[in-house]
C-alpha positions in Angstrom: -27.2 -28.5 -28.3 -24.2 -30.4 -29.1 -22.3 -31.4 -26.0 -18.8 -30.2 -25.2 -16.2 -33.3 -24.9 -13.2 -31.3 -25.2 -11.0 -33.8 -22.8 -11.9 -36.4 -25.5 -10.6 -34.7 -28.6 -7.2 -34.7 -27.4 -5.3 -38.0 -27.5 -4.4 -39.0 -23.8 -0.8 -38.6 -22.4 1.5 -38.5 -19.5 4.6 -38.2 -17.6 6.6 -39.5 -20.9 5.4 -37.2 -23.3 5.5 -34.0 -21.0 9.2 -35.3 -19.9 9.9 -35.5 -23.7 8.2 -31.8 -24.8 10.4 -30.7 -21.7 14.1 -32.1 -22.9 13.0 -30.2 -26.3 12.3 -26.6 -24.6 15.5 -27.2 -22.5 17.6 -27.6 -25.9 20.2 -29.8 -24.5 19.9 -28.9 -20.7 19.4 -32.4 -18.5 16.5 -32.7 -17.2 17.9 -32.7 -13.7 18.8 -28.9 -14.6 14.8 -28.0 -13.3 15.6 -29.2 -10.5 16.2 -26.5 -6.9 17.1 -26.8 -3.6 15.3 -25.2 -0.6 17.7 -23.5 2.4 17.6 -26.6 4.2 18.6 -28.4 1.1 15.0 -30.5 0.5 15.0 -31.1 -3.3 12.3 -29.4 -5.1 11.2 -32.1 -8.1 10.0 -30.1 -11.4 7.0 -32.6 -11.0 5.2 -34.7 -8.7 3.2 -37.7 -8.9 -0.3 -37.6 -7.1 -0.1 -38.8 -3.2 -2.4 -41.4 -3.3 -1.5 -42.9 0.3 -2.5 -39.2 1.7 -5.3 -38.6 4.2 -6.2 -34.9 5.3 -4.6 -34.1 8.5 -7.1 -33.0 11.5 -7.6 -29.5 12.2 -9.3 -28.0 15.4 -12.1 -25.4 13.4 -12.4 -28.1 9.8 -16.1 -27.1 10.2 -15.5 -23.2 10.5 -13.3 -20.2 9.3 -10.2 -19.6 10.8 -10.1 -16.8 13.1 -9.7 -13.1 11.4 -7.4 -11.6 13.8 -6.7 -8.4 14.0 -2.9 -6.8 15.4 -3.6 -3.8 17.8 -0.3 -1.7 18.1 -1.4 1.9 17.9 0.7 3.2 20.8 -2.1 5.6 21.8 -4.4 3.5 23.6 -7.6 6.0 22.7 -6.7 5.2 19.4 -6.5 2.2 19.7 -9.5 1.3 20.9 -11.4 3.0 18.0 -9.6 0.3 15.5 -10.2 -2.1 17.4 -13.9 -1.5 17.6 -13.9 -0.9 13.8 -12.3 -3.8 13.0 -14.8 -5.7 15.5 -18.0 -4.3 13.6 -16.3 -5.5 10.5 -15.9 -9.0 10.3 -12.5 -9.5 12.4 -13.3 -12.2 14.7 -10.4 -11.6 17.4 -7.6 -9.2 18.4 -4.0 -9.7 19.2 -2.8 -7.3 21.6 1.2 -6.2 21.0 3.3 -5.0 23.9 6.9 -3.1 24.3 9.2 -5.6 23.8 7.4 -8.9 22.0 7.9 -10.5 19.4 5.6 -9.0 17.0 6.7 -5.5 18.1 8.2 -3.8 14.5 8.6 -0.5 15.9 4.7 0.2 17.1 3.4 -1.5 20.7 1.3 -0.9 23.7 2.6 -0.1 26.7 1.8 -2.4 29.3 0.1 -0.8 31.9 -3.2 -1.4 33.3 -5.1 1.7 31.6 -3.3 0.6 28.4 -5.1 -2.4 28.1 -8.3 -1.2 29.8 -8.7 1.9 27.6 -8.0 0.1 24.4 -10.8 -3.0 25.5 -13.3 -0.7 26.3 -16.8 -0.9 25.0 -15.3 -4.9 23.9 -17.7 -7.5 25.3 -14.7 -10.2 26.0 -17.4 -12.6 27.2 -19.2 -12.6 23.3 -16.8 -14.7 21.7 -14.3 -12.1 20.4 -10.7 -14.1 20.5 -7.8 -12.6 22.6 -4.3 -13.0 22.4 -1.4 -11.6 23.8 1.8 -10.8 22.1 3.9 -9.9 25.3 7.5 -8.7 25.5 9.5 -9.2 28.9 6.2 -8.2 31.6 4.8 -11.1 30.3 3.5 -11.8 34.0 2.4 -8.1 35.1 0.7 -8.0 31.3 -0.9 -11.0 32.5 -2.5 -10.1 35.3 -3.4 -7.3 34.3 -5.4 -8.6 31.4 -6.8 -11.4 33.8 -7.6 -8.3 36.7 -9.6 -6.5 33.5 -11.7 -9.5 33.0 -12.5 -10.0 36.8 -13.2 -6.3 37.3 -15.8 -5.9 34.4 -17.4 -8.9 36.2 -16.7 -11.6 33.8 -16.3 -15.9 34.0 -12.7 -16.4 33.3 -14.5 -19.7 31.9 -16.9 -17.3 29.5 -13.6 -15.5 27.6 -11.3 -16.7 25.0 -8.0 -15.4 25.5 -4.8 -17.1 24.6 -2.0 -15.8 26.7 0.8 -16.3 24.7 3.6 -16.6 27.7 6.3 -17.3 25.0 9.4 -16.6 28.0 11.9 -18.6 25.6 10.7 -17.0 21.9 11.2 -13.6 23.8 14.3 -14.4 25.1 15.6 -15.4 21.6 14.5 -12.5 19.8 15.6 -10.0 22.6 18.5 -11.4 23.7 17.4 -10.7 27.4 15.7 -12.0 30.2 15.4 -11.5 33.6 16.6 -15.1 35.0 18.3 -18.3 33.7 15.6 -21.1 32.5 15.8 -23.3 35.3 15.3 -20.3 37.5 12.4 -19.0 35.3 10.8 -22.4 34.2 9.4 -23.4 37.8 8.2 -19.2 37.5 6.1 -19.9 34.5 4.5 -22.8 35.3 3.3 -21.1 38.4 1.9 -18.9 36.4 -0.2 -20.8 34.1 -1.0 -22.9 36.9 -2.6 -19.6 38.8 -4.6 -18.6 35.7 -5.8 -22.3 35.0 -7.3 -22.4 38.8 -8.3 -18.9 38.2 -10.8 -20.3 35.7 -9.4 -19.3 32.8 -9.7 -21.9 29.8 -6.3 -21.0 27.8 -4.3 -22.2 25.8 -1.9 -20.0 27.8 2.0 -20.7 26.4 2.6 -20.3 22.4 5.9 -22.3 21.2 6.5 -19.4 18.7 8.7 -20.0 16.2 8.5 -15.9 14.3 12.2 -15.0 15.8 14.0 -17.7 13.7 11.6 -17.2 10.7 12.3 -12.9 11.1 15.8 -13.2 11.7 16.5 -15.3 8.2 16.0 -18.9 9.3 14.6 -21.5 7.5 11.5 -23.5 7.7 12.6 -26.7 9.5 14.9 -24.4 11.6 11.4 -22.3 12.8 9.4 -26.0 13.1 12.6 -27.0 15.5 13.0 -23.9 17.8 8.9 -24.2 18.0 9.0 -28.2 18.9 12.0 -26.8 21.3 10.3 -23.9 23.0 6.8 -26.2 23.6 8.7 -29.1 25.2 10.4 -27.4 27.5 7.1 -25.1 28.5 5.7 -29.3 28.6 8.6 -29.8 30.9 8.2 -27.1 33.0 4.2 -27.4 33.6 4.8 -31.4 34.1 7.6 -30.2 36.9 4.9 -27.7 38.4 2.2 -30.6 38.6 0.5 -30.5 36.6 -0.8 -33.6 34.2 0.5 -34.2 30.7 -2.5 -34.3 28.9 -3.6 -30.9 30.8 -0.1 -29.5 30.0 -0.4 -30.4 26.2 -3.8 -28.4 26.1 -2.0 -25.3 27.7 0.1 -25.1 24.5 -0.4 -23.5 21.4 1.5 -22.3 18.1 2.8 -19.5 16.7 4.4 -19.6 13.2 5.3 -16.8 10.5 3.7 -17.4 6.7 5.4 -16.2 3.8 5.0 -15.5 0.1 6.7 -18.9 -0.3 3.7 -20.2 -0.9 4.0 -23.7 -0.8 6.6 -24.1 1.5 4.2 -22.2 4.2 1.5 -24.6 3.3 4.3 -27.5 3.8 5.1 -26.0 7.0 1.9 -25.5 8.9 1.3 -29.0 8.1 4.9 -30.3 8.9 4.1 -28.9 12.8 0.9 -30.7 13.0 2.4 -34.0 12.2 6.0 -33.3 14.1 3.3 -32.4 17.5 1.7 -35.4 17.0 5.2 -37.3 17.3 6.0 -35.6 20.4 2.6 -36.1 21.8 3.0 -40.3 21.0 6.3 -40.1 22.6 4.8 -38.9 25.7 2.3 -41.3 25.5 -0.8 -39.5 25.0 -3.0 -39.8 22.0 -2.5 -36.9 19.7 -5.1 -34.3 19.4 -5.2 -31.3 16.8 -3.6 -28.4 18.5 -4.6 -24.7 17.7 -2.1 -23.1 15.7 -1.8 -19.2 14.8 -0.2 -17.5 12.0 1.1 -14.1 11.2 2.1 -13.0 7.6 6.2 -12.3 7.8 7.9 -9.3 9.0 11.2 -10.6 6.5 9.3 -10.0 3.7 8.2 -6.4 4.1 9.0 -3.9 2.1 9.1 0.1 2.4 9.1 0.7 -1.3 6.2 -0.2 -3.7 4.1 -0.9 -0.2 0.8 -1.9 -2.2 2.9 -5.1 -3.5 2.9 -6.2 0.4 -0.8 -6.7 -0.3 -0.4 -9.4 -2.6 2.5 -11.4 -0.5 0.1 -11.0 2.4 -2.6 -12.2 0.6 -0.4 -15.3 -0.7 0.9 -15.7 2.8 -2.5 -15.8 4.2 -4.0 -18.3 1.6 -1.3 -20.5 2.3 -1.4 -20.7 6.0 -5.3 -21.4 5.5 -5.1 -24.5 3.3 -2.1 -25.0 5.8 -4.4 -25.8 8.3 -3.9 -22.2 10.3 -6.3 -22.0 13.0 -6.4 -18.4 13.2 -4.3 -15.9 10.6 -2.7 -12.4 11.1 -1.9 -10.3 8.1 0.5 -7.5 8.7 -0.7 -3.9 7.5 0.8 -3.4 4.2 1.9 -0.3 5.1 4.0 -1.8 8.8 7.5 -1.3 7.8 7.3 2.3 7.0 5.5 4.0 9.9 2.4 3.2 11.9 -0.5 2.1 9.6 -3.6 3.8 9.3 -7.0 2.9 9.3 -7.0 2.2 5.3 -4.0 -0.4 5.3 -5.5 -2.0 8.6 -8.9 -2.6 6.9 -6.8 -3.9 4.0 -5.4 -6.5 6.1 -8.9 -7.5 7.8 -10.1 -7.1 3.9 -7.7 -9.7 2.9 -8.9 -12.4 5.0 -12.1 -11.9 4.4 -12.5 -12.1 0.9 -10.5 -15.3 0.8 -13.0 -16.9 3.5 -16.3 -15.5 1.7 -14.4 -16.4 -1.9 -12.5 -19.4 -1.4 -14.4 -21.4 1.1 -11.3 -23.1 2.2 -12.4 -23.7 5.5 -15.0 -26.0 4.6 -12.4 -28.3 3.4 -10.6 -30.5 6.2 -7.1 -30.5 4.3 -7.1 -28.7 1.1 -3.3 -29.5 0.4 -4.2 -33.4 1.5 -2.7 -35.5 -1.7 -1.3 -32.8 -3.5 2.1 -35.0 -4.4 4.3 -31.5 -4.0 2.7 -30.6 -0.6 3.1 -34.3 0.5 6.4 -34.5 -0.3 7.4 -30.9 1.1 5.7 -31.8 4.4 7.6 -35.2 5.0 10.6 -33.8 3.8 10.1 -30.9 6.3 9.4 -33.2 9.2 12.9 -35.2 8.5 15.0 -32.2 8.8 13.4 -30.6 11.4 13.3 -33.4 13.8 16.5 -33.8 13.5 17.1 -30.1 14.1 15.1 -30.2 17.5 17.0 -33.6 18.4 20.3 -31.1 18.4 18.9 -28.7 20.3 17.5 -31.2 23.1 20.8 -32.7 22.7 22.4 -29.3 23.6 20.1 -29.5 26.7 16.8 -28.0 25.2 16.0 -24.8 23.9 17.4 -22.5 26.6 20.8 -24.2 26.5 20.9 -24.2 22.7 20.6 -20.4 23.3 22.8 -19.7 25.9 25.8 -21.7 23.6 24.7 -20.1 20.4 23.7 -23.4 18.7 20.7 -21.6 17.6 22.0 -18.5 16.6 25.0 -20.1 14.3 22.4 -22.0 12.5 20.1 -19.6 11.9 22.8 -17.1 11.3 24.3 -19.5 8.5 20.7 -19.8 6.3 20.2 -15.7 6.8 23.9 -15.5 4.7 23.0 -17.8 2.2 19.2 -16.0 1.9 20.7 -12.4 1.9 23.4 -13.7 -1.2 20.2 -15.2 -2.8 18.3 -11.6 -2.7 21.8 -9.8 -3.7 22.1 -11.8 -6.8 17.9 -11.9 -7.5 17.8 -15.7 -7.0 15.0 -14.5 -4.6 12.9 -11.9 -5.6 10.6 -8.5 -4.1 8.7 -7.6 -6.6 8.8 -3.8 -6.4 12.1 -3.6 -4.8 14.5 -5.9 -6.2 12.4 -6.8 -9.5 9.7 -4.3 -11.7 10.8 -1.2 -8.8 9.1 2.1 -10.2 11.2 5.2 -9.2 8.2 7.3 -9.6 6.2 5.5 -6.7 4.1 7.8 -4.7 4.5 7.6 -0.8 1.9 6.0 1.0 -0.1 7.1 3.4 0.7 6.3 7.2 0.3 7.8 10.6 2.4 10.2 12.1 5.1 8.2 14.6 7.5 6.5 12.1 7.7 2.3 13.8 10.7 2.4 16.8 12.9 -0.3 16.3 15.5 -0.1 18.8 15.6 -2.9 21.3 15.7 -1.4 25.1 18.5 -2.0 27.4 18.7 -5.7 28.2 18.3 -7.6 31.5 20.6 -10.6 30.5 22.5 -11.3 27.2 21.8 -13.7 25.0 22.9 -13.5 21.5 19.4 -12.5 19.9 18.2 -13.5 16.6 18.3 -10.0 15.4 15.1 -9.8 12.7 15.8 -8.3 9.2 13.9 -7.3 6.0 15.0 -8.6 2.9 14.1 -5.9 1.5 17.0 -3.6 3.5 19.7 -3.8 1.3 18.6 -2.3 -1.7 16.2 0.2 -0.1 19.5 1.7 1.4 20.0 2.1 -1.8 17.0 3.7 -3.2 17.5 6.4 0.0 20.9 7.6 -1.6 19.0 7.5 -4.8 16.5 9.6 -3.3 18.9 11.8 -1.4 20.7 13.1 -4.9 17.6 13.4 -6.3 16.6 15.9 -3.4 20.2 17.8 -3.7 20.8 17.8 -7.1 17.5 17.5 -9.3 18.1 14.5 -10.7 18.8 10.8 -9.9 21.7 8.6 -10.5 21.8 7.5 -13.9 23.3 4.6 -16.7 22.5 5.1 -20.4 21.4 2.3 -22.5 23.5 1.8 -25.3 21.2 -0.5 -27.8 22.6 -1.9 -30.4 20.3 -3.9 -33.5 16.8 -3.7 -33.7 14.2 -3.2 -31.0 13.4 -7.3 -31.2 16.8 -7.8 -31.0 17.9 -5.2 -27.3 14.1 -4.9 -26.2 14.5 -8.4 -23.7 18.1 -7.3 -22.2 17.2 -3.4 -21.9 14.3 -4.5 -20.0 16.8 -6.7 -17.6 19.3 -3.9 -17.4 16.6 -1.4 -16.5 15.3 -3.4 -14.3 18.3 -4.5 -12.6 19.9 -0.8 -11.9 16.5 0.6 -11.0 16.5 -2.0 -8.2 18.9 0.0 -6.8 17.9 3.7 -7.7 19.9 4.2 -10.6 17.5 5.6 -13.4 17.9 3.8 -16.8 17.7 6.0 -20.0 16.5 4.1 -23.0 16.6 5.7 -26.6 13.2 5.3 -28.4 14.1 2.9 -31.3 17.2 1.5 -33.3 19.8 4.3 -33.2 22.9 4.0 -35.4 26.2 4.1 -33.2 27.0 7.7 -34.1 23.5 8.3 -32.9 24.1 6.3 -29.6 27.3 8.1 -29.0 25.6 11.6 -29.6 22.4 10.6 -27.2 25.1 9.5 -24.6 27.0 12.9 -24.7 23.3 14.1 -23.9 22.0 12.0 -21.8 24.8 13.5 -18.7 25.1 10.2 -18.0 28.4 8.5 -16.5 27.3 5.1 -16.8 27.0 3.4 -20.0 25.5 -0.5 -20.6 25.1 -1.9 -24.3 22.2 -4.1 -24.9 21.7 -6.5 -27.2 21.6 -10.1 -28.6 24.6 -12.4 -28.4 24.1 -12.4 -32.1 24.7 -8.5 -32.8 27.1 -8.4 -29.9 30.0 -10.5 -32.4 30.1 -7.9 -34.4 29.0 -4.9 -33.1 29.9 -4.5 -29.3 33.8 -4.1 -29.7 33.3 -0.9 -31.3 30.1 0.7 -29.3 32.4 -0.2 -26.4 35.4 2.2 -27.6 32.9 4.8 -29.3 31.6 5.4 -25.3 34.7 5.3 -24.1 36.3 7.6 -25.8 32.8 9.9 -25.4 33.6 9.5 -21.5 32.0 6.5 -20.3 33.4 6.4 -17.1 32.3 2.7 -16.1 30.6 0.5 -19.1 28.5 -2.6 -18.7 27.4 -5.2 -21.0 23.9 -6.9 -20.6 24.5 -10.5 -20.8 27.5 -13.4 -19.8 30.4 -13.1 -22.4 30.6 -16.1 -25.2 34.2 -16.9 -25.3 35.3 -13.2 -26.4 35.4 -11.8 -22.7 38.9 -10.9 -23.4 38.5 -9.0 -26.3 35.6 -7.1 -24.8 37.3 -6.4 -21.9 39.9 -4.8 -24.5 37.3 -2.6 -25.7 36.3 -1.2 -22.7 33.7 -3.5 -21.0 34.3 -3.9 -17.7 31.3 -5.4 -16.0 28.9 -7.9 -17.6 25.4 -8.4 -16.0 23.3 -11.6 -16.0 20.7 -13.8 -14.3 23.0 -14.7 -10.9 25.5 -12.2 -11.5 25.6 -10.3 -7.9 23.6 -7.5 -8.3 24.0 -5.6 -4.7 27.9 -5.4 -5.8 27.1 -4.4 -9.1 24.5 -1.3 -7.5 27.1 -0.1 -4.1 29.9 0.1 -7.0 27.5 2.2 -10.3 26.3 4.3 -6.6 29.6 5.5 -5.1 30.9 6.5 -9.2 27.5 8.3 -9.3 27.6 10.1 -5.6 30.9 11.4 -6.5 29.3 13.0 -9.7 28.7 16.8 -9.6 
């Protein structure tokens, strides 16, 4: 058999050529053009040399799988003690436990109460290696103890169980906006209390510098890796204050980050807190260790409508926060933001994690990202702007001053603007909700309680990071389309006016439907080239108010003047062009064009302003 060579029939090449192939497809573009910017303005190159310099960061569990864990919200504790047991016998490794008020609770929780948490571990051995942590909301310290009172009741070694407590005072703070007492009042309080569970005999880690409000509320990722940094320095303060050692403090701290479907930025991220921890530890002169860090796939990029596409972010959310380095991984039920998942979308998301453990074998790599020239770069670039983030907020007098003045809350409040005008004009992207929707989606399937999201009274004000989907805006949207739909029989709808051949309107009907549909506004598109007495006559039909013409710039010169006054004057009452205007704006707009749609245009405008002319429509 002849062997296969075929690396060597092709002649060898590099940088210059691609460069050169690249300046050709961009027809004139600089090359400079392929170049983006990330919310904390880190350039993102178009390419990236190999890192040669890189060596593989060091991860806690390199020899092992990360930990599957498993969220356990089911507000009936019965309930949710059958889940949990299911998910135990198949293949989730640990649970997270979410109570009233944290900051994992999306609208379903536990209450914490004593036979809450017993009912919901029984028949759970918590001495057989099955991993424990706590999401907890303001109780932190009664959910403590009673968690703590559990294990000593069932007879259990604190020392035999794996529980990480999660006492995240600051983090709840931020993303409640309340607490019961100011920091320096409720720092000395917290160290007490690790302090009483350490000499209890419990191992930890027991305080989680949890970074999820900034990343749920529209922050970036260097401003999640500062208010992290923030949060576990002053927990390091406050335990060093209590009396306890520094290098016993650092091991009472963990991590707690949100992973995305931007999936190399996640991977940049994870890595980024590794090496910005390290720093920290150096500066207090120990010698930095690898410290455990959990993940949790993002609330901010949920989405109500086409649910089954929150499968594949959480399954690129996931991936990246494993070759991130992720010592353990939570992946949100794809069903989460539209009522309380059932058992199918909760085995999906212990599913998920298991197939990319038994598939991908990730884990048996130390640092899978370790050289990659884009990671590399990311990660460092990362570490730059987010140190100098958490230098502000020490400099503001660490992270409980930076709240009580706000610092945090302006910045974070600045990037969530600049990401929501990003997903209003489809610079960002859902697929199923702002891109590819399909108005014919059936619902899925989900438990009875729809998820409660209204925060309880507060204690203490704080301005709180308030979280948000990205998907909100146009599912509002898609609820008026649906309420017309329900009163009136039929949806909101534009008619496709399109002009030339099917090669020439095929590529800008599909924008056009895609783009209204985004919002619940039903595109109707003519089979095949129609003549314009045709169009006109299919418009009359159609009942349509709306009217866009699609088409090539080509067969626009000579064509779209007088489609635009033939729909007019057959009662258009708003018409849209598909496509940026070529130096004849004004002479369309003459016609009767009045709105022209594009890649960047802003789309949300374009939807609230077609909705309230359709609403108004008989």
């Amino acid at each position: 058999m002849a062997e296969l060579s075929l690396g060597h029939d092709f002649p060898p090449s590099g940088e210059a050529e691609w460069q050169a192939l690249v300046e050709q497809a961009l027809k004139g573009a600089p090359f400079s053009s392929l170049k983006s910017y990330s919310l904390d303005g880190i350039v993102i190159e178009p390419l990236y040399a190999r890192a040669s310099d890189a060596h593989p960061l060091p991860r806690r569990m390199a020899a092992g799988p990360w930990g599957v864990i498993q969220r356990v919200d089911l507000p009936d504790s019965l309930a949710a003690n059958k889940q949990i047991l299911e998910d135990l016998n198949n293949a989730a490794t640990g649970l997270v436990l979410v109570f009233d008020g944290a900051i994992g609770d999306y609208g379903n929780a536990l209450q914490p109460t004593p036979d809450t948490i017993a009912q919901s571990l029984e028949g759970v051995y918590l001495d057989a290696g099955v991993a424990i942590e706590l999401d907890l909301g303001p109780a932190c310290k009664d959910t403590t103890f009673m968690l703590a009172n559990l294990v000593k009741a069932r007879g259990t070694s604190p020392g035999s169980v794996n529980i990480r407590f999660g006492l995240a005072p600051l983090s709840v703070l931020a993303a409640n906006g309340r607490n019961a007492a100011a920091w320096d009042a409720m720092g000395p309080l917290f160290a007490a209390l690790v302090t009483e569970l350490k000499d209890q005999g419990f191992a930890g880690p027991f305080a989680a510098g949890d970074g999820r409000p900034v990343h749920a509320a529209g922050g970036s990722e260097a401003q999640e890796l500062a208010f992290a940094l923030a949060t576990a320095v002053s927990y390091l303060r406050a335990l060093e204050a209590g009396g306890m050692d520094l290098d016993a403090a650092r091991e009472a701290i963990y991590f707690r980050l949100a992973a995305d479907q931007d999936q190399f930025f996640t991977v940049a991220k994870f890595r980024a807190l590794r090496k910005l921890w390290a720093r920290i530890e150096d500066a207090c002169g120990l010698k930095p260790r690898a410290t455990f860090i959990a993940a949790e796939t993002a609330w901010r990029m949920m989405t109500k409508r086409d649910p089954h596409s929150n499968i594949v972010r959480g399954t690129i959310a996931s991936l990246a926060a494993a070759v991130g380095g992720a010592d353990a991984i939570t992946v949100l039920p794809f069903t989460a933001a539209i009522g309380t998942p059932d058992a199918f979308a909760r085995r999906v998301a212990r599913n998920t994690q298991t197939i990319l453990i038994e598939e991908s074998n990730l884990h048996r790599v130390a640092d899978p990202a370790a050289g990659a020239g884009a990671i590399e770069a990311l990660t460092d670039a990362l570490c730059i702007v987010a140190w100098s983030l958490f230098q502000e907020i020490e400099q503001a007098g660490g992270a409980a001053e930076a709240l009580n003045v706000g610092l945090i809350q302006r910045q974070v409040a600045k990037v969530r603007g600049e990401r929501q005008a990003r997903m209003a004009r489809r610079e960002d992207v859902l697929i199923g909700t702002s891109d590819f929707p399909d108005l014919a989606e059936r619902p899925a399937s989900v438990l009875e309680n729809p998820p409660r999201l209204d925060p309880a009274t507060p204690m203490e004000m704080v301005a709180p990071l308030n979280r948000m989907r990205l998907a909100e805006t146009f599912e509002v949207l898609r609820d008026a389309s649906d309420a017309k739909l329900a009163s009136s029989g039929q949806r909101p709808k534009v008619f496709l006016a399109c002009l030339g051949k099917p090669e020439e309107f095929n590529a800008r009907a599909g924008f056009a439907k895609n783009l209204f549909e985004s919002g619940g506004i039903e595109a109707l598109v003519p089979q095949g080239a129609q003549t314009l007495d045709e169009i006109v006559t299919s418009f009359k039909a159609s009942g349509a108010p709306l009217a866009c013409l699609c088409s090539s710039d080509k067969v626009y010169a000579g064509e779209a003047e007088p489609a635009a006054k033939a729909l007019k004057a057959a009662g258009a009452t708003h018409l849209y062009l598909a496509g940026k205007p070529r130096g004849d704006e004004a002479a369309l707009k003459a016609a009767g064009i009045e709105t022209f749609l594009y890649q960047g245009c802003d789309t949300l405008t374009v939807l609230r302003a077609a909705m309230n002319i359709e609403v108004k429509r008989p």
